[in-house]
C-alpha positions in Angstrom: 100.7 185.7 98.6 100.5 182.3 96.6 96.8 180.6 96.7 96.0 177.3 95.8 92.6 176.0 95.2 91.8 172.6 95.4 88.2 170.7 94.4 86.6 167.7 95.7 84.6 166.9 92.9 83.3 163.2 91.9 85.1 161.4 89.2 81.7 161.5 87.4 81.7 159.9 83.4 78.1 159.8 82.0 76.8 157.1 79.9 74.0 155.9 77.9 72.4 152.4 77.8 70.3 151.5 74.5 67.6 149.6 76.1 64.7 148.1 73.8 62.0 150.9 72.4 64.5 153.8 72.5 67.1 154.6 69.9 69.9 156.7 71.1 69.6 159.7 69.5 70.9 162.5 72.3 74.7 162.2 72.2 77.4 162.7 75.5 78.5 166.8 74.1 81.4 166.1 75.9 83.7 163.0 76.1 85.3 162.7 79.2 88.8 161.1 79.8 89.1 159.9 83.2 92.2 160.2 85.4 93.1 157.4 88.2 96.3 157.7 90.4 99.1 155.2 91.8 99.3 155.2 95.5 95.3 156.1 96.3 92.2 154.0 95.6 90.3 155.7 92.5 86.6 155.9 93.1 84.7 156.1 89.9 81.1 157.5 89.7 78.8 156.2 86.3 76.1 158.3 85.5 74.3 155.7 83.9 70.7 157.4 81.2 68.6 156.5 78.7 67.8 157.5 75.5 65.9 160.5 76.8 69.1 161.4 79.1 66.8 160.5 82.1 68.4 158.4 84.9 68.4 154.9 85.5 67.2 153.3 88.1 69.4 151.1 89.4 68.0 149.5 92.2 64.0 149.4 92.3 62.5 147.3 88.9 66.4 148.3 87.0 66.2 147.6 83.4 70.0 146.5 83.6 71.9 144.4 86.1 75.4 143.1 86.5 77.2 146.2 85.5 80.6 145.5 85.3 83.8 147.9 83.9 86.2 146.3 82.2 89.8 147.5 82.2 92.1 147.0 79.6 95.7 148.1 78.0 95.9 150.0 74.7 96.3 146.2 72.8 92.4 145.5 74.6 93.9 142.6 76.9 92.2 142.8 80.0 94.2 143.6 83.3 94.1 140.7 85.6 92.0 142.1 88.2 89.0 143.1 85.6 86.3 143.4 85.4 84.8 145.5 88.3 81.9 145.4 89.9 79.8 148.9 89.5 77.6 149.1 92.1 74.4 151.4 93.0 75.3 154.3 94.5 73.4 154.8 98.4 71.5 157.8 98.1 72.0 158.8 94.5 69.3 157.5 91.7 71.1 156.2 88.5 74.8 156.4 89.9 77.0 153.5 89.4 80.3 153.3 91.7 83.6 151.2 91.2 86.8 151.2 93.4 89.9 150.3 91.4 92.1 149.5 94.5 95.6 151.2 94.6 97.1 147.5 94.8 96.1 146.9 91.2 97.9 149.7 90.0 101.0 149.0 91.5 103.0 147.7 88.5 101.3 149.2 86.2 103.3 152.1 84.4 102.0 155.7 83.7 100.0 155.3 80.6 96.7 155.1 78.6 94.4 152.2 79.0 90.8 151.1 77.7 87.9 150.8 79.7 84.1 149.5 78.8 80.9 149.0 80.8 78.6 146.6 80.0 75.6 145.5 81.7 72.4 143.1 81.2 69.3 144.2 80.2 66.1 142.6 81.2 65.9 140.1 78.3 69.7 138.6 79.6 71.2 140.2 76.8 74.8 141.7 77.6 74.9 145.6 76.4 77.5 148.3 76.2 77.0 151.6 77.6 77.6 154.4 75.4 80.8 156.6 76.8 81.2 159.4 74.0 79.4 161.4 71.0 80.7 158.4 68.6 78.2 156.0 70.4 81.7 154.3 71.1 81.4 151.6 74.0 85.3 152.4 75.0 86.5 155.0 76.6 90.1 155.8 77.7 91.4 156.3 81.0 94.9 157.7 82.3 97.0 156.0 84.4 99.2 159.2 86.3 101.6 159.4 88.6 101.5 158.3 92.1 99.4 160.8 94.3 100.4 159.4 97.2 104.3 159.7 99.1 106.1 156.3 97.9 109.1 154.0 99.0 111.8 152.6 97.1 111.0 148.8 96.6 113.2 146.0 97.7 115.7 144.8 95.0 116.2 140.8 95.0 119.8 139.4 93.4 119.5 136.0 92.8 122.2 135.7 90.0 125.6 136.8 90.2 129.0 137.1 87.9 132.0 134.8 87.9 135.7 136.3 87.2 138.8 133.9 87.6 142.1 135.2 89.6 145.4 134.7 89.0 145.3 131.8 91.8 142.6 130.4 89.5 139.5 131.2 92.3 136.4 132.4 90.8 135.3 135.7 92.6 131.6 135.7 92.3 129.8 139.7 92.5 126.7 140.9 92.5 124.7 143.6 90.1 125.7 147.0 91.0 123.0 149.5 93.1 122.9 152.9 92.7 122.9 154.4 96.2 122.0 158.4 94.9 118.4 159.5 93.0 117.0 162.9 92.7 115.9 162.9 96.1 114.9 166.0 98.9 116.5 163.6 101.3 119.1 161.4 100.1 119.7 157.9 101.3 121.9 157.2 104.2 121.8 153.7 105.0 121.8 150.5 102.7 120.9 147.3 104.0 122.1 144.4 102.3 120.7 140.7 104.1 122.4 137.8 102.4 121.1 134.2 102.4 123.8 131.4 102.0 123.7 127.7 102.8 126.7 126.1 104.0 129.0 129.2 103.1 132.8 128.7 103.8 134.9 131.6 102.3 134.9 135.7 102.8 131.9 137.7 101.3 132.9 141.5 101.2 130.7 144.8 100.5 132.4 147.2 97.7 131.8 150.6 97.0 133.1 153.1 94.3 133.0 156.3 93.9 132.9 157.1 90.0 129.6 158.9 88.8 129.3 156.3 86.1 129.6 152.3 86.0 132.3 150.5 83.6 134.4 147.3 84.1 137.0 149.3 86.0 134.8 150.9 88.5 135.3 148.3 91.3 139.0 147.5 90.3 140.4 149.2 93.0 136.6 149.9 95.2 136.7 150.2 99.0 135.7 146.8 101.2 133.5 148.6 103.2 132.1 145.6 105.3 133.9 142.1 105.4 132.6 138.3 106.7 134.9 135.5 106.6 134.4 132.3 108.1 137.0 128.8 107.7 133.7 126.9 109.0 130.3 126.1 107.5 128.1 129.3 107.9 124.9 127.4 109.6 122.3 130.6 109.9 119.9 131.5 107.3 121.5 134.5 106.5 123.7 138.0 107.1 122.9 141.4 107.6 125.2 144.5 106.6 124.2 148.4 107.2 126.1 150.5 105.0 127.1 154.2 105.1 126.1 155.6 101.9 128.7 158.9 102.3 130.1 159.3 98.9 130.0 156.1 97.4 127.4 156.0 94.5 127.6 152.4 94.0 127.8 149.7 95.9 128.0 145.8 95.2 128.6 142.7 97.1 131.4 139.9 96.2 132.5 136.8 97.8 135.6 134.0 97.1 135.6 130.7 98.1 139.3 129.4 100.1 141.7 128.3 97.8 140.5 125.9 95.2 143.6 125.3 92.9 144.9 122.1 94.3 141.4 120.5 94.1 141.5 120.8 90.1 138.5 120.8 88.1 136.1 119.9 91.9 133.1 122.6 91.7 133.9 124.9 94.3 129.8 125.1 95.7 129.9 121.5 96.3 132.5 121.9 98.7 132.2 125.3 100.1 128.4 126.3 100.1 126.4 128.8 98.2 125.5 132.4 97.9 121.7 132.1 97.0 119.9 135.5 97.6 120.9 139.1 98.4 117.9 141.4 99.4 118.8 145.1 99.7 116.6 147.7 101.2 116.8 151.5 101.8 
């Protein structure tokens, strides 16, 4: 029988403010590197001592206010929702808490970062706290992998590819989208909504088959779903559902009519534009 254990412990870091009449003399044995997570809001608990590794208090007469974390990348530029706000636990005497929301870590990559307290003491003058045996006021924290389930983003196309035919029309396509990941489920359905203005032409979904993409992926690819329309298209936009099956890419390419007896005339003028495709899954 398999057993797994699992610990709700506080993300606890101790640290040590040099406050006037006490030189810091007892060091933190053990420097702690903290771990926060994509997808869940990371609580953060400050154990926050003197000199004399006695608790702070942080509420009553506290000889330091305004505690604040800063969070930064490797480089030491701050991320653009730092600082944080520690604030005094409820119940618990010389415990600072911070929230770092899981909407600030959403583009933010796996990876080190930098973090600092700081905090003023009663003479208005801004201090570090201490977070390791080096008396060093910066401290590193982890940025790991998402702890919570996630869902493949939206992908926006706003710029698309030109190739001429032999009639001299310029086929406009899309970027390519990979319809198959390393999934326990794989993806069914891809839904592709398509803003124009003014379109007059056919706009066409194309899928391949080939494992890998090169220039001769789509040269014979399947229409899967085709619009055409000899008048101006009027609504906002179009919607197409497609059936992943065993296509692995897909892409979407439209044609204007005819153009080669108007010469050199820009064919968007006269026949509308593409402007966005959104694509979900």
């Amino acid at each position: 029988m398999q057993k797994v254990q699992s610990y709700l412990y506080p993300n606890r870091v101790i640290l040590i403010a040099e406050l006037a009449g006490f030189n810091v003399e007892n060091t933190i044995v053990y420097a702690k590197t903290v771990k926060i997570y994509k997808g869940v809001d990371n609580i953060i608990q400050f154990d926050i001592q003197n000199a004399d590794q006695k608790r702070l208090d942080l509420v009553t007469s506290s000889p330091i206010t305004g505690i604040r974390m800063n969070l930064m990348d490797i480089s030491g530029k701050a991320l653009p929702e730092s600082p944080y706000v520690v604030y005094p636990h409820d119940t618990i005497k010389g415990i600072g808490v911070v929230t770092i929301p899981s909407i600030d870590l959403d583009n933010i990559q796996n990876q080190s970062l930098q973090y600092s307290v700081t905090a003023t003491d009663t003479n208005g003058k801004h201090i570090p706290l201490y977070t390791d045996s080096r008396f060093s006021a910066v401290g590193i924290i982890n940025v790991v992998q998402s702890a919570a389930p996630v869902t493949r983003k939206e992908i926006v196309w706003d710029r698309f590819s030109g190739e001429i035919n032999y009639m001299g029309n310029i086929i406009n396509h899309s970027s390519s989208y990979q319809c198959k990941f390393y999934e326990a489920v794989p993806t069914t359905l891809v839904t592709f909504n398509v803003d124009m203005t003014n379109f007059v032409g056919s706009l066409y979904i194309e899928g391949t088959k080939d494992s890998t993409i090169s220039v001769e992926s789509f040269r014979n690819a399947d229409k899967l779903q085709t619009f055409t329309t000899s008048i101006k298209h009027t609504e906002i936009g179009k919607t197409f559902t497609i059936e992943v099956n065993d296509y692995n890419y897909l892409r979407v390419s439209w044609i204007f009519p005819d153009i080669w007896q108007y010469g050199s005339q820009d064919p968007s003028t006269k026949y509308g534009s593409v402007d966005k495709i959104t694509i979900t899954s």
